[in-house]
C-alpha positions as CSV (number, residue, x, y, z in Angstrom):
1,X,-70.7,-41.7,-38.6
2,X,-70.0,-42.3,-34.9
3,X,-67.5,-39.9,-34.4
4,X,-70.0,-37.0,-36.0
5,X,-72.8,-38.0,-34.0
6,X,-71.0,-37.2,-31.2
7,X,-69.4,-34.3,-32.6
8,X,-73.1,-33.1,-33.3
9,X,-74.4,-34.0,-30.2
10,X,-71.6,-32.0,-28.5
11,X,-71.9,-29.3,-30.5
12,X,-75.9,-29.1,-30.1
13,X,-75.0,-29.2,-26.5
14,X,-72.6,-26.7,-26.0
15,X,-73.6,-24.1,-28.4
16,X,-77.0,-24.4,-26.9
17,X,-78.6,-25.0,-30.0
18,X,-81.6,-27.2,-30.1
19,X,-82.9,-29.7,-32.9
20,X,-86.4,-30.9,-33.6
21,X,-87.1,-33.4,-30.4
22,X,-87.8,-36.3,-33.0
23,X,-84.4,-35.5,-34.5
24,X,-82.3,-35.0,-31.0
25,X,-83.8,-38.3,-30.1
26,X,-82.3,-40.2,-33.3
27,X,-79.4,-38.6,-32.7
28,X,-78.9,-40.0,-29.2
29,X,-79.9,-43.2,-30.5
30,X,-76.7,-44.0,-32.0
31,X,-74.1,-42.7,-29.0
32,X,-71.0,-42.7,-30.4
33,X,-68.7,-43.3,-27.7
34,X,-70.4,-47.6,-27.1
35,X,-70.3,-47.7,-30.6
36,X,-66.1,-47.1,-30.8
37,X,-65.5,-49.7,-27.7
38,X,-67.6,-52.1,-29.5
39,X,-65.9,-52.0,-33.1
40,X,-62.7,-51.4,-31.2
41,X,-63.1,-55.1,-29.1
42,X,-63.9,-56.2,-32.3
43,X,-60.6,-55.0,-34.3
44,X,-58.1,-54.7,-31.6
45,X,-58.8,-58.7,-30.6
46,X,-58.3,-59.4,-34.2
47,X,-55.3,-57.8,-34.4
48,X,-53.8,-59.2,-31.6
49,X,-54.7,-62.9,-32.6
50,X,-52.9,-61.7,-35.8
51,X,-49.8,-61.2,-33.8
52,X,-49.5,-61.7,-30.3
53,X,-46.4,-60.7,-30.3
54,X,-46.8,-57.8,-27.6
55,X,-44.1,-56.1,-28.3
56,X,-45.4,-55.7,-32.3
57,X,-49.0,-55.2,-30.5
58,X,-48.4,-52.1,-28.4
59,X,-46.4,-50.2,-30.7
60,X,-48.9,-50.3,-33.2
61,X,-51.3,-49.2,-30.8
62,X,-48.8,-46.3,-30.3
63,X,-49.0,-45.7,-33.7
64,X,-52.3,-46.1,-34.1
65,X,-53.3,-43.4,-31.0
66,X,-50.4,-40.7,-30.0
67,X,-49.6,-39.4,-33.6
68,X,-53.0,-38.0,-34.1
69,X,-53.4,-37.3,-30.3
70,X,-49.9,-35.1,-30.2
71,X,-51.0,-33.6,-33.1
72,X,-54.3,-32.6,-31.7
73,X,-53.0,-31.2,-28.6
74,X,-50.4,-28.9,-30.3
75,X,-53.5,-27.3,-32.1
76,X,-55.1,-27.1,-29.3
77,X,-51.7,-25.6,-27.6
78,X,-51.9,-23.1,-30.4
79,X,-55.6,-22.2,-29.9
80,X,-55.0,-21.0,-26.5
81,X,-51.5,-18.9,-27.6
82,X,-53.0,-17.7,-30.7
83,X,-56.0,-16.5,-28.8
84,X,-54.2,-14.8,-26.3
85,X,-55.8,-16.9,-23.4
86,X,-52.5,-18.0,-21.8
87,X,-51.3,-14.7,-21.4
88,X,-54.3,-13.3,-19.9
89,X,-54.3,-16.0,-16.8
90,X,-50.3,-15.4,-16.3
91,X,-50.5,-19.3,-16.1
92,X,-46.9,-20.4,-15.4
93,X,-44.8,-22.4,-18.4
94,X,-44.6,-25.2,-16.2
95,X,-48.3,-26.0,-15.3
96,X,-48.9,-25.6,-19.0
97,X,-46.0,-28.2,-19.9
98,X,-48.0,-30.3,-17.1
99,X,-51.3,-30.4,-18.8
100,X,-49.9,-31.1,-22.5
101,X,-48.0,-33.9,-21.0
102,X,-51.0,-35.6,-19.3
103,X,-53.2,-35.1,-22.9
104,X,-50.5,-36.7,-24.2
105,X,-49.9,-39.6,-22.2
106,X,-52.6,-41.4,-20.3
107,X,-54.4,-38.8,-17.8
108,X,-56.1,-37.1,-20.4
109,X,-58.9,-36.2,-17.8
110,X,-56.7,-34.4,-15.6
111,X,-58.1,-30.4,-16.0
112,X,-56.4,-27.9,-14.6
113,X,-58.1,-24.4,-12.9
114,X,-56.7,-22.2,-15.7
115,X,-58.5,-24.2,-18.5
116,X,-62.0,-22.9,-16.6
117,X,-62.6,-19.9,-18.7
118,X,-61.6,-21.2,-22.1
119,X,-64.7,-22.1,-23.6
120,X,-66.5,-24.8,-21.9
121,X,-63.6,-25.1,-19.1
122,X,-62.7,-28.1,-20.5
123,X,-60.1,-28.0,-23.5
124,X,-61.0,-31.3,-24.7
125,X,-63.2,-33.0,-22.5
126,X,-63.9,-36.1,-25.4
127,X,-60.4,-37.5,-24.7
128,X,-61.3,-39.5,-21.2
129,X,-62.0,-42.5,-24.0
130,X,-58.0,-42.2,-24.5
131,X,-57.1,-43.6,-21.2
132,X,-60.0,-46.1,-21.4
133,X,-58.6,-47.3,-24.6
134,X,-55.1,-47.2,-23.7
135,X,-56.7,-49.7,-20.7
136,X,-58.3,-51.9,-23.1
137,X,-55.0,-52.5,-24.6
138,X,-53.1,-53.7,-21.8
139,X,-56.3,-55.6,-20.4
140,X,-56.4,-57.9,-23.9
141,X,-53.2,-60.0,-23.3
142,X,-53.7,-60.6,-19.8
143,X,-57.8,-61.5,-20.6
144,X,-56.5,-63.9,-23.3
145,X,-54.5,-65.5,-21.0
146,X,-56.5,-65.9,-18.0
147,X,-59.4,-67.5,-20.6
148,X,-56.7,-69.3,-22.7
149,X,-58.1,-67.6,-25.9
150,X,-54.8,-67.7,-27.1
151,X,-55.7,-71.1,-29.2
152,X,-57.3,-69.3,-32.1
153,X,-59.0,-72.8,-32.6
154,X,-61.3,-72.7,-29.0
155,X,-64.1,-69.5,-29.1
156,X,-64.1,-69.8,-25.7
157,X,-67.8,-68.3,-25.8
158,X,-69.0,-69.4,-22.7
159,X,-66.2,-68.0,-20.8
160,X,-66.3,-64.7,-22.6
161,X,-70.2,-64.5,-22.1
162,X,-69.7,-65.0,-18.0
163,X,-66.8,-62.0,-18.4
164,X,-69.2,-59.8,-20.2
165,X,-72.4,-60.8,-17.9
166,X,-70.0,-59.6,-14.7
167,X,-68.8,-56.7,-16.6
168,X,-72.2,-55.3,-17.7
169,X,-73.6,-55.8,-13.8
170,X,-70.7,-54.0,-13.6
171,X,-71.8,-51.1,-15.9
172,X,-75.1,-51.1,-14.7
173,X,-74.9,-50.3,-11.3
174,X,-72.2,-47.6,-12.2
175,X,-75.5,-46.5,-14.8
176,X,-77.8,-46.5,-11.6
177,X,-76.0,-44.7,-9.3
178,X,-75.1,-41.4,-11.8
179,X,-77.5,-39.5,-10.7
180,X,-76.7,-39.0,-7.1
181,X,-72.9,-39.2,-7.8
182,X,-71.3,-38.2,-10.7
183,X,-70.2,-35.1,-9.3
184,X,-68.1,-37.0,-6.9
185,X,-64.3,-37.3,-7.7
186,X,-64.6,-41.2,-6.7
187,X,-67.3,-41.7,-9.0
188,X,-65.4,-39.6,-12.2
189,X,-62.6,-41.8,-11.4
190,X,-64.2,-44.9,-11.6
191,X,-65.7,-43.7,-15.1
192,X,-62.4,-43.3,-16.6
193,X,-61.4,-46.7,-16.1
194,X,-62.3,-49.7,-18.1
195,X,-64.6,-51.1,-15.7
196,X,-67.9,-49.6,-16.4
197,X,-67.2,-50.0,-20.8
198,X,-65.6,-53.0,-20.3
199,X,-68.7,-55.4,-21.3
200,X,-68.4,-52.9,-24.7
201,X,-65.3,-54.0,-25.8
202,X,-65.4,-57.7,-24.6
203,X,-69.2,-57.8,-27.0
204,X,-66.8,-56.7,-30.0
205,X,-64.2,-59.3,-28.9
206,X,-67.8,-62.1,-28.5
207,X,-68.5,-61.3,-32.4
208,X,-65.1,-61.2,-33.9
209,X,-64.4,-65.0,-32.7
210,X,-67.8,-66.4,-34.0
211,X,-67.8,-63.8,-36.9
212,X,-68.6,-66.9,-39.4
213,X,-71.9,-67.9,-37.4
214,X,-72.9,-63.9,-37.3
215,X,-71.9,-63.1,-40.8
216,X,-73.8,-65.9,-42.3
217,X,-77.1,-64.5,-40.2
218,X,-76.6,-60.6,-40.1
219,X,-75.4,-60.1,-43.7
220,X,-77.1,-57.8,-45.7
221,X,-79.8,-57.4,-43.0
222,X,-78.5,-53.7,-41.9
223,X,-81.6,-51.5,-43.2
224,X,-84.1,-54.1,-42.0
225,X,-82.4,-54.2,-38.1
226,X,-81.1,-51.0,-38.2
227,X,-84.4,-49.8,-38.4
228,X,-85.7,-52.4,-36.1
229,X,-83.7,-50.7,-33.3
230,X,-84.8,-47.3,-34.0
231,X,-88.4,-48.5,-33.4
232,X,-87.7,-50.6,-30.1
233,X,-85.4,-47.8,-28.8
234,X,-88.0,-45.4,-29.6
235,X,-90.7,-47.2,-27.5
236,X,-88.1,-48.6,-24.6
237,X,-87.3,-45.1,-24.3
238,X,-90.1,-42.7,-24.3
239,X,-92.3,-45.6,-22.3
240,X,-90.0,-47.8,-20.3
241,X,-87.5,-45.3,-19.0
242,X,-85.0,-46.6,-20.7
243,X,-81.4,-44.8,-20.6
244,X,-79.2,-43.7,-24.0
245,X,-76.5,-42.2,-24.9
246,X,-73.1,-43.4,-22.6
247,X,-75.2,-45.2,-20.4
248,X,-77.0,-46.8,-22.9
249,X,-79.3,-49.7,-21.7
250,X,-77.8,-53.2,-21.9
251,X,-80.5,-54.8,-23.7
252,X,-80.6,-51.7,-26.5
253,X,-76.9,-52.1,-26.9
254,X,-77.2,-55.7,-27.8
255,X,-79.6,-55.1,-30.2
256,X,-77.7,-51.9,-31.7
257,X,-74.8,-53.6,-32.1
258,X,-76.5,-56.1,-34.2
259,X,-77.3,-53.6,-36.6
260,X,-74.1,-52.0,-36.7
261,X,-72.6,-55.6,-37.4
262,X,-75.5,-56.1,-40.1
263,X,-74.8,-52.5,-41.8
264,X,-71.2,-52.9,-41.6
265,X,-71.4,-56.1,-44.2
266,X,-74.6,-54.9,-46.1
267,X,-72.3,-53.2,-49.3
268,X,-69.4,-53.9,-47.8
269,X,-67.4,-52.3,-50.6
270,X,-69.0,-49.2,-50.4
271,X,-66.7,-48.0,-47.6
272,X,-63.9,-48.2,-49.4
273,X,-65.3,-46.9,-52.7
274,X,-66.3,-43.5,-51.3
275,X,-63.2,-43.4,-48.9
276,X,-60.7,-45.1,-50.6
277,X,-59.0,-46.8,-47.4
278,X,-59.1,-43.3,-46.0
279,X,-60.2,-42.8,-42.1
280,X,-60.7,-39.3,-40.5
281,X,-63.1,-40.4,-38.2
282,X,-60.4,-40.7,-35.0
283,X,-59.4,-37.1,-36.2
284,X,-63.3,-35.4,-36.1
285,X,-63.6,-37.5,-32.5
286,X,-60.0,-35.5,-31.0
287,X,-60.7,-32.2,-32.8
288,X,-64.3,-31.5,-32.6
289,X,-64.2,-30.3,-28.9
290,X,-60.9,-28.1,-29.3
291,X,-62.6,-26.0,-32.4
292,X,-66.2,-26.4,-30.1
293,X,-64.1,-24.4,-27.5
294,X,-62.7,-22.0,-29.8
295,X,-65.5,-20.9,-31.3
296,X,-67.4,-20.1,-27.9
297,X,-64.3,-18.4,-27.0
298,X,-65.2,-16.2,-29.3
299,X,-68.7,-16.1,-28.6
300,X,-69.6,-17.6,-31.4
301,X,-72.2,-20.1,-29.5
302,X,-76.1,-19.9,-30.1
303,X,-75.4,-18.9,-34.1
304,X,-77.1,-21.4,-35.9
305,X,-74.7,-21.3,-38.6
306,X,-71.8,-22.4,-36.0
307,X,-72.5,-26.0,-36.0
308,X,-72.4,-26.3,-39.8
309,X,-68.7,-24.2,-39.3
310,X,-67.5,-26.5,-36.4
311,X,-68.4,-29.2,-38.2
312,X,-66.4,-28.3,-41.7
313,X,-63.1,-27.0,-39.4
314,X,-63.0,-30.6,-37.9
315,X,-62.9,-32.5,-40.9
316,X,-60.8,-30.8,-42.6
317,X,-58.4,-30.6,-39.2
318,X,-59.0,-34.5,-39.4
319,X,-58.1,-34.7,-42.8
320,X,-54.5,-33.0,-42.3
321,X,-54.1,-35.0,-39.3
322,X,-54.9,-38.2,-41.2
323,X,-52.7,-37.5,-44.5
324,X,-49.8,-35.5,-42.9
325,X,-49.5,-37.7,-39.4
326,X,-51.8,-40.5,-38.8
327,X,-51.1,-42.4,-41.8
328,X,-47.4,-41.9,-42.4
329,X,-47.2,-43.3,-38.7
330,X,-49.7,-45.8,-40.1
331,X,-47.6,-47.2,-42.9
332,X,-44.7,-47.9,-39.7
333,X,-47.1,-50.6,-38.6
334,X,-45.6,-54.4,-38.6
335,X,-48.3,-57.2,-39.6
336,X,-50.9,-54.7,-39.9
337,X,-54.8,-56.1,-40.5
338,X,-55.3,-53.2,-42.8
339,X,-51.5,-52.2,-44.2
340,X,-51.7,-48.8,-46.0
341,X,-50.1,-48.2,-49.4
């Protein structure tokens, strides 16, 4: 559900759509992107006091990101061939080779000039989250360490609460000065490294290690908070100034990620009912900007029926990604939380 908020919000954006105001509001109230560093703190710490073995650890984070990723930039390769794109900016082999291997590493923010005409100049703008991610990874170990979380037996919750305090100061002056500077190069730097999201993931980290004191108050509470936050967002945004989506106020994050704790154990079961230990949702976060862009290339932007066809096209490109690369790769995992059959 995260992943296709943002995929709908992009889409909205870019096609230049626009939804009832009451509806684009709900929509932003549930920003995708805070949502994924939350729940990721929350499963990557888990995983690593599985097995802190770091060799284990990072290439199941391999596994677990470039698969999909390299999959998603050849299609994205083969957009820009099949439409002809390449050939018409005589862009050389090389700078092309250049790109792909930055999408594919850990600079997926780096976008060349000859990208500026495909669709929204940006082949896959959604991918900066990569090199946070890849970040958070090689932050864990070291923060486990330096707070001596390592003994599974000590929460270490006041320690981890002073982290996240600096971290979220951290994240809010970043929030207060985007205005006047995010069209700086110092400024897009600085978001693309874990420093402003890093309060994010530590929070998911906070509520995995006292996940029996939460459980025991948050389960089976998701409607009830879920819909408590949609009220006090509602007000804190339209009468205290209060900012969404990335930049989502501190104070509304706390509270959302309540309800997104609470909802995830009210039916817990029901997940795996409908999906069936199935997960496309990485795949419609990587594809939904590459089949955004090739759709405006064709000046298909401002139909209403678009987003309803962008939508479609990226889940069922996430579904071959997930069945034909993701999970095999998947399956490769050692000591996996979740091992697939």
């Amino acid at each position: 559900m995260a992943a296709t908020q943002v995929a709908v919000w992009h889409g909205v954006e870019h096609l230049g759509l626009s939804l009832p105001p009451t509806l684009a509001l709900l929509v932003r109230l549930f920003p995708g992107v805070p949502i994924f560093f939350f729940v990721s703190g929350f499963l990557i710490s888990r995983s690593y006091e599985s097995n802190p073995v770091l060799k284990e650890f990072f290439i199941n984070r391999l596994f677990r990101i470039y698969p999909g990723l390299i999959f998603c930039n050849l299609i994205s390769l083969g957009a820009l061939f099949g439409t002809h794109y390449l050939g018409q900016t005589g862009v050389s082999p090389l700078k092309v080779i250049t790109w792909f291997a930055g999408q594919s590493s850990i600079v997926q923010f780096y976008n060349p000039d000859f990208l500026r005409n495909f669709g929204v100049g940006v082949m896959n703008g959604s991918l900066w989250t990569i090199t946070v991610e890849v970040q958070f990874y090689l932050v864990i170990p070291i923060l486990y360490r330096l707070l001596g979380l390592t003994d599974a037996s000590r929460r270490r919750t006041f320690a981890l609460l002073a982290v996240l305090v600096g971290f979220a100061i951290i994240n809010q002056v970043y929030n207060y000065y985007h205005a006047d500077y995010n069209h700086t190069l110092c400024y897009k730097l600085l978001g693309v490294t874990f420093l402003p999201w890093f309060y994010m993931f530590i929070l998911g980290i906070l509520c995995q290690r006292n996940f029996d004191i939460l459980y025991c108050l948050l389960k089976n509470k998701g409607v009830p908070l879920i819909l408590l936050y949609i009220l006090v967002a509602l007000v804190a945004v339209k009468h205290l100034g209060f900012s969404m989506g990335n930049h989502i106020n501190f104070l509304l994050f706390l509270l959302l990620t309540c309800g997104i704790f609470a909802i995830a154990y009210t039916l817990p079961s029901l997940s795996r009912t409908l999906l069936k230990g199935n997960d496309i949702s990485y795949g419609i976060y990587i594809f939904h900007m590459p089949v955004v862009n090739f759709y405006i290339f064709y000046k298909a932007d401002h139909w209403v029926s678009s987003l309803p066809l962008i939508l479609a096209t990226t889940f069922a490109l996430a579904s071959l990604s997930w069945f034909k690369v993701e999970k095999p790769f998947l399956r490769r995992k050692r000591h996996a939380l979740n091992p697939l059959k």
